[in-house]
py3Dmol code that shows the C-alpha trace and the ligand (Angstrom):
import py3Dmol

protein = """\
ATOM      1  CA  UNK A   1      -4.453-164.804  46.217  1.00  0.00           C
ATOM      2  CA  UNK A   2      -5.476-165.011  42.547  1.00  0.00           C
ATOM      3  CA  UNK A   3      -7.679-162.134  41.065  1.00  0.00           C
ATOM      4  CA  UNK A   4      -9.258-163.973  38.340  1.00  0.00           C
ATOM      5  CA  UNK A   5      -9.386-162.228  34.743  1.00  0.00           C
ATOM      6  CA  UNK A   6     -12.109-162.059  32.741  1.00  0.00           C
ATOM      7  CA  UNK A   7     -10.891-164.742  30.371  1.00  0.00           C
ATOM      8  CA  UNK A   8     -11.668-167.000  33.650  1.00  0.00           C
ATOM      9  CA  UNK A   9     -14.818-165.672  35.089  1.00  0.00           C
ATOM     10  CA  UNK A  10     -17.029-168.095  33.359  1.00  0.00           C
ATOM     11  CA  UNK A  11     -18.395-169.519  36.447  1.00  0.00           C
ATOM     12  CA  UNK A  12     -21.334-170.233  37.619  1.00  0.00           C
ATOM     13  CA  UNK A  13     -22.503-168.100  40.555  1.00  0.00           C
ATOM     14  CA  UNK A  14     -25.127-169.761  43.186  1.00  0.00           C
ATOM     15  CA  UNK A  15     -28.504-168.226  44.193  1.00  0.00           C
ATOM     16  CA  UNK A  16     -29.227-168.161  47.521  1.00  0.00           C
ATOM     17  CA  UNK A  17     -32.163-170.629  46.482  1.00  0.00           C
ATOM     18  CA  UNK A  18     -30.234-172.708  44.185  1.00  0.00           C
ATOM     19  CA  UNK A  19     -27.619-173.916  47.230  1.00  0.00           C
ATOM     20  CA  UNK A  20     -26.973-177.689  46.835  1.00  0.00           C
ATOM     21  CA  UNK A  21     -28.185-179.897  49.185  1.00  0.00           C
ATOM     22  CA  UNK A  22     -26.539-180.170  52.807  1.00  0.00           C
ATOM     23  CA  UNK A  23     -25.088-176.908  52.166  1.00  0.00           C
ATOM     24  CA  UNK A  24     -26.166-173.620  54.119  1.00  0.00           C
ATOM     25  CA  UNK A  25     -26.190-169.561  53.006  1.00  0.00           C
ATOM     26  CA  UNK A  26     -25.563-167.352  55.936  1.00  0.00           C
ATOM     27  CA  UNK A  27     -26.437-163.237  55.606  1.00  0.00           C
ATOM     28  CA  UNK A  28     -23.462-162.058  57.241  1.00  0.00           C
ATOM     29  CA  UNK A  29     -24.426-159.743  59.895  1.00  0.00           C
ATOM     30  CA  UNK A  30     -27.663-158.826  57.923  1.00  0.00           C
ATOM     31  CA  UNK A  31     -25.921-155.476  56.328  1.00  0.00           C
ATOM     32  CA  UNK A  32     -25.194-154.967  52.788  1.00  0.00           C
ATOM     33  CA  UNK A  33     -25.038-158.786  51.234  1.00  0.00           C
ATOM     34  CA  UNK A  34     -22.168-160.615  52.260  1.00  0.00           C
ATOM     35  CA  UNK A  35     -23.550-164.594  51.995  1.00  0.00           C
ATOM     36  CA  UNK A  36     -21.660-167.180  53.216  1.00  0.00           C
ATOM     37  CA  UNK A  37     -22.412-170.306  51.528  1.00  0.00           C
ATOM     38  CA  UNK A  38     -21.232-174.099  52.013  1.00  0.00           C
ATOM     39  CA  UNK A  39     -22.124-176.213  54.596  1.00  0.00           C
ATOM     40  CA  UNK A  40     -22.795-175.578  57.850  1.00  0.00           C
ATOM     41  CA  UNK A  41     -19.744-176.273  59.724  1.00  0.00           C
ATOM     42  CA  UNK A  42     -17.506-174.410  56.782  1.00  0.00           C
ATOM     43  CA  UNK A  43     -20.131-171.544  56.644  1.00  0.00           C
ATOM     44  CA  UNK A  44     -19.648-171.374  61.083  1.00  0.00           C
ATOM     45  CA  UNK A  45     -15.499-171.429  60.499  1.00  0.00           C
ATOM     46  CA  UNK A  46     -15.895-168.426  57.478  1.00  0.00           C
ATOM     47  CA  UNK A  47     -18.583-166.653  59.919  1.00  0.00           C
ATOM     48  CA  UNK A  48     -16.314-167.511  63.339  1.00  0.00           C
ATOM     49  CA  UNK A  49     -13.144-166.085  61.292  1.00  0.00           C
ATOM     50  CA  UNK A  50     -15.185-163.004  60.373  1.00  0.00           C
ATOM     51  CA  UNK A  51     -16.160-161.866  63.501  1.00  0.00           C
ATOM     52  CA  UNK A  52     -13.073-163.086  65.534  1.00  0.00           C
ATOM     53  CA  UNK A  53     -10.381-161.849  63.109  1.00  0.00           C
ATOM     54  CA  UNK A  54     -11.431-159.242  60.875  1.00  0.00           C
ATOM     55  CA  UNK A  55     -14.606-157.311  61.973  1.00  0.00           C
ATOM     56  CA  UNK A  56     -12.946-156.443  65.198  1.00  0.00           C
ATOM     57  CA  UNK A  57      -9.981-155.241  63.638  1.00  0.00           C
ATOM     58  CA  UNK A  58      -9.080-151.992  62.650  1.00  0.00           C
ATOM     59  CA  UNK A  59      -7.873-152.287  59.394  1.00  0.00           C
ATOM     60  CA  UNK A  60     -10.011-155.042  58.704  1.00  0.00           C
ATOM     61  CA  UNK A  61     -13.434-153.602  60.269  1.00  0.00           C
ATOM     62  CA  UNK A  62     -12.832-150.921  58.367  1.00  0.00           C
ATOM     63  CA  UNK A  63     -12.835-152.842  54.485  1.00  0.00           C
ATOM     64  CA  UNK A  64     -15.995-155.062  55.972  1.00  0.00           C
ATOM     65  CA  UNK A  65     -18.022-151.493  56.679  1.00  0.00           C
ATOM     66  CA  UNK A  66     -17.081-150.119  53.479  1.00  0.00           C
ATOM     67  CA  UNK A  67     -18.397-153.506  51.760  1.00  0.00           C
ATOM     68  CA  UNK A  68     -21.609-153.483  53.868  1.00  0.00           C
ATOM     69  CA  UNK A  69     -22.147-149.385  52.842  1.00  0.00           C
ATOM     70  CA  UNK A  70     -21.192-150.334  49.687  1.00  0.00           C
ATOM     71  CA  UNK A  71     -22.379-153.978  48.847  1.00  0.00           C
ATOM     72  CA  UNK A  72     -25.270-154.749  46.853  1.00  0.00           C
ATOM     73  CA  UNK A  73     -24.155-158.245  46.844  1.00  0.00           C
ATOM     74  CA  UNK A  74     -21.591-160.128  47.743  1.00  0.00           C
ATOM     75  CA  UNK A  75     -21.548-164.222  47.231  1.00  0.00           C
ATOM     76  CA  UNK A  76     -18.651-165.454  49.714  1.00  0.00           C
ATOM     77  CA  UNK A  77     -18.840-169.130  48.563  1.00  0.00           C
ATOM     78  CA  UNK A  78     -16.748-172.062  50.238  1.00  0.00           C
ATOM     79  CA  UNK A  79     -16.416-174.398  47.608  1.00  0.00           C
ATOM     80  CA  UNK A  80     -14.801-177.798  48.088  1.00  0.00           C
ATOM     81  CA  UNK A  81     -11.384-179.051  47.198  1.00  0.00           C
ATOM     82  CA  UNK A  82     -11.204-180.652  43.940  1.00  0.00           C
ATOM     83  CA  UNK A  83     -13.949-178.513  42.458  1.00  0.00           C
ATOM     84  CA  UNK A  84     -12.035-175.805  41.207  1.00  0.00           C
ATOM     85  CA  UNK A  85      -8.063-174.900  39.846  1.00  0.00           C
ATOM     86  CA  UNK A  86      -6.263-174.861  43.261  1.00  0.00           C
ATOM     87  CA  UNK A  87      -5.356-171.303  43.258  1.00  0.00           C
ATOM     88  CA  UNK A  88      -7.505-170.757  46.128  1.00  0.00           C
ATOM     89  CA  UNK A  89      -8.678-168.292  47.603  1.00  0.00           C
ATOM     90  CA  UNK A  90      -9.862-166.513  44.704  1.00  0.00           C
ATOM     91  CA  UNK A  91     -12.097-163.645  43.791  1.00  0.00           C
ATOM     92  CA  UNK A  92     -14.124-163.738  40.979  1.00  0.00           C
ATOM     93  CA  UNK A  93     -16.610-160.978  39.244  1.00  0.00           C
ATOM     94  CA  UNK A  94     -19.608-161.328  38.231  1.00  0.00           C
ATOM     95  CA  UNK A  95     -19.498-158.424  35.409  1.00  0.00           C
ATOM     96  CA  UNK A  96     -15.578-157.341  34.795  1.00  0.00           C
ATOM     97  CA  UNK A  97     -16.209-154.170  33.030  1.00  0.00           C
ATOM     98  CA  UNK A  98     -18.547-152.825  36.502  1.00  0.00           C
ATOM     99  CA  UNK A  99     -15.379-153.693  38.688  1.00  0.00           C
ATOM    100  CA  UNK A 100     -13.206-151.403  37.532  1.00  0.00           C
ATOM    101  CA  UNK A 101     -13.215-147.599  37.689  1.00  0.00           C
ATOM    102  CA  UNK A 102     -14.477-145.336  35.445  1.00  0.00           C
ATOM    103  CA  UNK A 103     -12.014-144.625  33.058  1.00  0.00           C
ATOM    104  CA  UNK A 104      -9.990-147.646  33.288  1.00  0.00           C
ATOM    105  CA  UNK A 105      -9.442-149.339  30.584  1.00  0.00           C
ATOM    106  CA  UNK A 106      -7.360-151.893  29.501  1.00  0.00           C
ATOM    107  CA  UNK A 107      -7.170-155.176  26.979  1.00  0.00           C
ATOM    108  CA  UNK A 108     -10.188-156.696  28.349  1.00  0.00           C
ATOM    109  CA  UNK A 109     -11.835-154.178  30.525  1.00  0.00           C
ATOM    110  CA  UNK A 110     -13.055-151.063  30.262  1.00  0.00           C
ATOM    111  CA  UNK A 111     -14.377-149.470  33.557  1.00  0.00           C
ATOM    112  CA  UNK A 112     -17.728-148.405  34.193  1.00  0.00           C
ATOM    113  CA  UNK A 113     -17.460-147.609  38.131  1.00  0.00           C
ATOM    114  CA  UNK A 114     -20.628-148.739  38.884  1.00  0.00           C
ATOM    115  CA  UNK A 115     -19.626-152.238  40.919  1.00  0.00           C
ATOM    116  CA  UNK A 116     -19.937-155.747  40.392  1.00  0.00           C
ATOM    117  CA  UNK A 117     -21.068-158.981  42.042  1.00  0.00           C
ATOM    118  CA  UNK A 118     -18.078-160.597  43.311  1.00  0.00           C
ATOM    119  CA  UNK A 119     -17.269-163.883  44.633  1.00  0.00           C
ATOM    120  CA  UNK A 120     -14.724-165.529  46.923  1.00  0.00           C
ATOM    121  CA  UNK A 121     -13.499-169.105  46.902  1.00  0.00           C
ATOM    122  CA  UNK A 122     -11.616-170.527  49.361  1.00  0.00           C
ATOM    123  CA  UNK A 123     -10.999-174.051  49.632  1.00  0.00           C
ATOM    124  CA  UNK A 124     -13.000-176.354  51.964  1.00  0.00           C
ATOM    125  CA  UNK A 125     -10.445-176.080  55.333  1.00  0.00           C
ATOM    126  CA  UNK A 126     -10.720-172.704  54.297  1.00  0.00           C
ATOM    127  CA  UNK A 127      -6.764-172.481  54.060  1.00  0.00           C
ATOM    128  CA  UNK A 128      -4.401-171.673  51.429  1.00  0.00           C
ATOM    129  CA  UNK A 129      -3.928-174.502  49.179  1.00  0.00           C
ATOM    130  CA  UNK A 130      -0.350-176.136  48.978  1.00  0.00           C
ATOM    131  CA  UNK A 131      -0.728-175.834  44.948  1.00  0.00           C
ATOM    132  CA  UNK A 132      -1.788-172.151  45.405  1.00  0.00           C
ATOM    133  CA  UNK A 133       1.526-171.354  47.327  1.00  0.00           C
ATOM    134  CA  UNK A 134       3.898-173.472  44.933  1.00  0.00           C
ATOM    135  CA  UNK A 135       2.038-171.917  42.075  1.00  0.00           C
ATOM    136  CA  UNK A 136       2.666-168.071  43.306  1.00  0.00           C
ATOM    137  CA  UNK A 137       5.555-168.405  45.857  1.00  0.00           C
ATOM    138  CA  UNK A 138       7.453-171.800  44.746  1.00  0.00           C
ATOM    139  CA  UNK A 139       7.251-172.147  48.248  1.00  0.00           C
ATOM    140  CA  UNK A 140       5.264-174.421  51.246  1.00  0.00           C
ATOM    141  CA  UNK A 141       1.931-172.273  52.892  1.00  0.00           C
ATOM    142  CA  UNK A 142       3.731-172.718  56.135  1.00  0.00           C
ATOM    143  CA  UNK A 143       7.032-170.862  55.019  1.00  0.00           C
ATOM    144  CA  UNK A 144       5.040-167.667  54.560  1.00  0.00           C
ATOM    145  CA  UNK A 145       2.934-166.300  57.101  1.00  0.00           C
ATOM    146  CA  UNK A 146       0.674-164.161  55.235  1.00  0.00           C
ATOM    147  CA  UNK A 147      -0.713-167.299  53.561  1.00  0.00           C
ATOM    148  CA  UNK A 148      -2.504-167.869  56.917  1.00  0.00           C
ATOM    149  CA  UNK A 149      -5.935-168.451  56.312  1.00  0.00           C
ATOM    150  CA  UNK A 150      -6.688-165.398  57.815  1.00  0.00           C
ATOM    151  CA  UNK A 151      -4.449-163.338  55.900  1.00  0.00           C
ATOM    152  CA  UNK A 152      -5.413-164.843  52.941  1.00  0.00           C
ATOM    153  CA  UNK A 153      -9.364-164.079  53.534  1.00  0.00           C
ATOM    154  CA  UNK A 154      -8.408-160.579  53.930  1.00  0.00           C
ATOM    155  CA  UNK A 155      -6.356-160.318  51.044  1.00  0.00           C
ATOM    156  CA  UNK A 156      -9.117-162.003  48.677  1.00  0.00           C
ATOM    157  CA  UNK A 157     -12.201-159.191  51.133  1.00  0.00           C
ATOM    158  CA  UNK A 158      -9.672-156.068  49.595  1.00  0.00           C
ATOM    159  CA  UNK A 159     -10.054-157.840  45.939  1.00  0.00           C
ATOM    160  CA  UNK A 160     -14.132-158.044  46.745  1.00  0.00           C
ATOM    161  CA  UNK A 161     -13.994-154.702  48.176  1.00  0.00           C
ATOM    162  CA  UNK A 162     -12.751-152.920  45.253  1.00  0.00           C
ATOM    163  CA  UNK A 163     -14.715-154.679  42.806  1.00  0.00           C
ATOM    164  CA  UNK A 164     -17.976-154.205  44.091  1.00  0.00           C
ATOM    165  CA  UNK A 165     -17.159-150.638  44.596  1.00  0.00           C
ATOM    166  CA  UNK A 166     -15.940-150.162  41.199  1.00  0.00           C
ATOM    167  CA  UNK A 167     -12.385-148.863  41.997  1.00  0.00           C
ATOM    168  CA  UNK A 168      -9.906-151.834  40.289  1.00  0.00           C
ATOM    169  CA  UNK A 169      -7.511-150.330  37.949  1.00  0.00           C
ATOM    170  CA  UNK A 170      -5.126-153.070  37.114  1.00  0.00           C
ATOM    171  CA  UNK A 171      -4.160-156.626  37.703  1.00  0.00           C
ATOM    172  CA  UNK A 172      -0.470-156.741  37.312  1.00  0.00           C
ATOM    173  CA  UNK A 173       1.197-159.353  39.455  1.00  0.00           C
ATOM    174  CA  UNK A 174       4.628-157.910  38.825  1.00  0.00           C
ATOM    175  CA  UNK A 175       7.625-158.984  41.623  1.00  0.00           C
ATOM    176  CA  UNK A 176       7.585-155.398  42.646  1.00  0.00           C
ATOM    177  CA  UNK A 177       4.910-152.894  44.607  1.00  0.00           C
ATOM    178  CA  UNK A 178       3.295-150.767  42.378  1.00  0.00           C
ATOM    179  CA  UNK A 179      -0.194-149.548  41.309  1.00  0.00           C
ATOM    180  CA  UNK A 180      -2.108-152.589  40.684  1.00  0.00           C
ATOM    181  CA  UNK A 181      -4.297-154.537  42.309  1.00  0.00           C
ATOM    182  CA  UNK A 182      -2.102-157.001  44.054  1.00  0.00           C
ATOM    183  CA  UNK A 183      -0.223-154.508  45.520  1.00  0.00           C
ATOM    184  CA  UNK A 184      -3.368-152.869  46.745  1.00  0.00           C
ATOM    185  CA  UNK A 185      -4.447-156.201  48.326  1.00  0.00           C
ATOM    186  CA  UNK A 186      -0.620-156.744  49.930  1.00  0.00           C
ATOM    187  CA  UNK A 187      -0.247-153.214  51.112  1.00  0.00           C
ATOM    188  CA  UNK A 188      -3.632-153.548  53.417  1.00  0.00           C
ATOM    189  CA  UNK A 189      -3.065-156.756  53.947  1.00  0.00           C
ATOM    190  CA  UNK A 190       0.440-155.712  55.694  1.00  0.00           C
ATOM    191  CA  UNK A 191      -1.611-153.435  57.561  1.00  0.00           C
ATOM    192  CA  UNK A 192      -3.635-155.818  59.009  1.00  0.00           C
ATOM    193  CA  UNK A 193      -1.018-158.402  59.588  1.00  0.00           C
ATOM    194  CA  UNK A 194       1.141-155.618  61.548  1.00  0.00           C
ATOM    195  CA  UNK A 195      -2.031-155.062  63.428  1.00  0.00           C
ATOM    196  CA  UNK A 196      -2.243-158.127  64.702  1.00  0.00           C
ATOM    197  CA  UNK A 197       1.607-158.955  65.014  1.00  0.00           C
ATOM    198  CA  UNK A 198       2.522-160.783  62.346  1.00  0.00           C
ATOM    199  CA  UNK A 199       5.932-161.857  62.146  1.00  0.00           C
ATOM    200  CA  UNK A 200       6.804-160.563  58.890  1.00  0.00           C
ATOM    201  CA  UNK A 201       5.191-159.237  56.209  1.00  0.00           C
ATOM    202  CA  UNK A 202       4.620-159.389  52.746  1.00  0.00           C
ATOM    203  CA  UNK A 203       7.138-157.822  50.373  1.00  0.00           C
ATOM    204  CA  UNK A 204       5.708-158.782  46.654  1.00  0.00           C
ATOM    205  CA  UNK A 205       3.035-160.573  44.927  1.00  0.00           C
ATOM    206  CA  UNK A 206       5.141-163.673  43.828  1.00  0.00           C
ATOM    207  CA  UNK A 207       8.101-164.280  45.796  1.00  0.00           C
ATOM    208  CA  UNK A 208       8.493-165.449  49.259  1.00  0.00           C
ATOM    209  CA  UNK A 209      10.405-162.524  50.267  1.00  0.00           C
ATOM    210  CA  UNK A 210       9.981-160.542  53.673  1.00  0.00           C
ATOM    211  CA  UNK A 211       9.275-156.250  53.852  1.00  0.00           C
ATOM    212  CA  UNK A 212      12.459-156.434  55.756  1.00  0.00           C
ATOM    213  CA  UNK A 213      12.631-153.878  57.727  1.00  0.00           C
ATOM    214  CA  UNK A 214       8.445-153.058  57.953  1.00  0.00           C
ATOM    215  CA  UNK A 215       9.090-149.559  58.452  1.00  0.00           C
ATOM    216  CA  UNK A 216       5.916-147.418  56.986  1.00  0.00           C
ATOM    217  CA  UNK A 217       8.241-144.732  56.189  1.00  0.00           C
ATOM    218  CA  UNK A 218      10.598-146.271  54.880  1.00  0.00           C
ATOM    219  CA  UNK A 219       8.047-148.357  52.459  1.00  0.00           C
ATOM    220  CA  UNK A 220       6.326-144.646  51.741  1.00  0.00           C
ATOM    221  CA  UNK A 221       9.755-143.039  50.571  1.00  0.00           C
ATOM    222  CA  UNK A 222      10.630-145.717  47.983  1.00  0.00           C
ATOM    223  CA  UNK A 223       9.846-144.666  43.745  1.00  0.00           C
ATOM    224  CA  UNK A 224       6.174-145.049  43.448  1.00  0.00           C
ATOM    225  CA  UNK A 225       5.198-146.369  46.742  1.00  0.00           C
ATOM    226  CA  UNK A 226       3.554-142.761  48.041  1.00  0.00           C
ATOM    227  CA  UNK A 227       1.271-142.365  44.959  1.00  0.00           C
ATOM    228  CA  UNK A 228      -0.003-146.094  45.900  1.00  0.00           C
ATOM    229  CA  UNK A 229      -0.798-145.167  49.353  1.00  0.00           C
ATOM    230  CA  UNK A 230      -2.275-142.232  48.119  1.00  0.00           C
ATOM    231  CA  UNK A 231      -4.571-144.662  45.927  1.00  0.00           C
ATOM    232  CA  UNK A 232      -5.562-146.239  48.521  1.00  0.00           C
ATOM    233  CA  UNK A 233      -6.356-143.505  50.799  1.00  0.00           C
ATOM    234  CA  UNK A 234      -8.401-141.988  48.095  1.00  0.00           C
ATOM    235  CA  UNK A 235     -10.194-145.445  47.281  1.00  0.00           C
ATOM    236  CA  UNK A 236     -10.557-146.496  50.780  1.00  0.00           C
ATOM    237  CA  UNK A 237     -12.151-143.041  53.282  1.00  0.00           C
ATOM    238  CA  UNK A 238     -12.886-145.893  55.910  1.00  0.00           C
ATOM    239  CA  UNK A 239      -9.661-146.973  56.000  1.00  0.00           C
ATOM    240  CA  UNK A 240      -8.010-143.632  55.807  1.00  0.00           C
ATOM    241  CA  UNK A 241     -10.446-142.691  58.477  1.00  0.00           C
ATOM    242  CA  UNK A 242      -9.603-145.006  61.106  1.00  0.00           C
ATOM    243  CA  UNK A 243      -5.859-145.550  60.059  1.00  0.00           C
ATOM    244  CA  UNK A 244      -4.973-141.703  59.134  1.00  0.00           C
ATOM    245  CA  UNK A 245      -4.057-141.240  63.551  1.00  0.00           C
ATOM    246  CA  UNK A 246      -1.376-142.369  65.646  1.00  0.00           C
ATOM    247  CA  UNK A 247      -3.263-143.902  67.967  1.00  0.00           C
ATOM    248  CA  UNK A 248      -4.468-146.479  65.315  1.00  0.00           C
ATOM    249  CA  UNK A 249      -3.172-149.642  66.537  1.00  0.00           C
ATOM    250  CA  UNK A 250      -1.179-150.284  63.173  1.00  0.00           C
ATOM    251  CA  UNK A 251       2.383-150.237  63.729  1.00  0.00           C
ATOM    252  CA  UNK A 252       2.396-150.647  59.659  1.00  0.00           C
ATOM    253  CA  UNK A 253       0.680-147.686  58.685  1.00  0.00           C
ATOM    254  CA  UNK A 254       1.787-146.082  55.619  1.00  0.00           C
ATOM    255  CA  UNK A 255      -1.070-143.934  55.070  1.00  0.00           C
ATOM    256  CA  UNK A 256      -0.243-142.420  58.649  1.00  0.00           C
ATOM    257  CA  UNK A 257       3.173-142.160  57.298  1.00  0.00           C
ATOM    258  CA  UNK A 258       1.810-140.009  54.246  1.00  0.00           C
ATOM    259  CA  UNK A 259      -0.954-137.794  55.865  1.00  0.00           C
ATOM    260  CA  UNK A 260       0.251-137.772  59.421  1.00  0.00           C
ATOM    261  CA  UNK A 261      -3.184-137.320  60.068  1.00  0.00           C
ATOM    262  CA  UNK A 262      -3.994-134.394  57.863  1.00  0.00           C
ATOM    263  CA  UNK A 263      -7.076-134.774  55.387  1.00  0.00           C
TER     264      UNK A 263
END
"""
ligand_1 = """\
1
ZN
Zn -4.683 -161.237 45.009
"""
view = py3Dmol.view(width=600, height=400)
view.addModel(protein, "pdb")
view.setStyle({"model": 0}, {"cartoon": {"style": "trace"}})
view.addModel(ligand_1, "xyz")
view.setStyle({"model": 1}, {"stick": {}})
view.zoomTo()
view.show()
């Protein structure tokens, strides 16, 4: 759940060549670069949730095809347990200042547009790790459904997504929805959840709080919530593509709710 900032992205990145021992690097579908590295039976689990979660998905297929058009590569690394903080999943950058949009500019970043390198950990069950939710949530993994594995692979794919298309703006974790990353990540991530029935969704980046009711026009009409939508539209024309109908099979769909599907 963690978007890493730069004071944190010292790390190490593996080469396809320089994979330890016993471990295994995948080319996801053979389009754009998405590796999956670890070892084999991790890398068949990340591949296996891939194809039977996300790709086919609506919401999901759509942020995969806009990584593979826009990828030039993509490390999606399974590290073990123990190795790293426990605030898996995670998504680091290779080069900060590319992951952001041109014109962003903040503290530590100032955005060039032009895309990074990005990579994902996730811990070796792939799952959510019980620190990870206690950290963020104060909470157990199992009280919150979004911190599904699955849910939590698409979250971290919308934080790859964006920074290896140059289009982050901010990484605010504040309790509300607003223009920043993690509300970016939640907001599709609530798409795809509704898509595939999710009992509740996610309401805010650090609470364990429901969207109670998940009513897309209801979300769109609160203060601020339509110009966020509109980001994301605008950042994501996949997405807006294959969402912006009412036959998408998304009962969330705020975008839907904001172009009714006009351009
Ligand atoms: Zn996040």
């Amino acid at each position: 759940m963690t978007l890493m900032r730069r004071q944190s992205l010292v790390k190490f990145l593996l080469e396809p060549s320089e994979v330890e021992m016993g471990q295994i690097t995948v080319n996801y579908k053979n389009r754009g670069r998405i590796f999956v590295n670890g070892e084999k039976r991790y890398a068949d689990q990340c591949v296996d949730l891939l194809d039977r979660w996300i790709l086919c998905s609506c919401v999901g297929g759509a942020i995969l095809e806009e990584i593979f058009n826009g990828s030039k590569e993509l490390d999606f690394n399974i590290v073990p347990s123990g190795f790293i903080t426990g605030l898996e999943p995670e998504t680091r950058l290779k080069s900060p200042d590319d992951g952001y949009a041109l014109g962003y500019k903040s503290d530590v970043v100032t955005g060039t547009g032009v895309g990074t390198r990005a990579t994902i950990t996730l811990t070796d069950t792939l799952s959510v790790s019980e620190a990870a939710c206690s950290s963020i949530l104060h909470v157990p993994c199992d009280a919150v459904v979004y911190m599904r594995t699955e849910f939590g692979l698409m979250h971290e794919l919308v934080h790859a997504n964006r920074a290896l298309r140059g289009k982050m703006r901010t990484v605010s974790q504040g309790d509300h929805m607003k223009n920043s990353e993690e509300a970016i990540a939640i907001l599709i991530t609530n798409m795809l959840m509704s898509e595939k029935g999710a009992a509740a969704l996610r309401k805010n980046y650090d609470t364990a709080e429901r969207l109670d009711p998940p009513d897309p026009v209801l979300f769109k009409n609160q203060p601020g919530n339509e110009a966020l939508i509109n980001q994301v539209a605008t950042d994501h024309p996949t997405l807006k593509a294959k969402t912006n109908t009412d036959t998408a099979p998304v009962p969330f769909n705020p975008i839907y709710a904001v172009f009714h599907g006009k351009p």
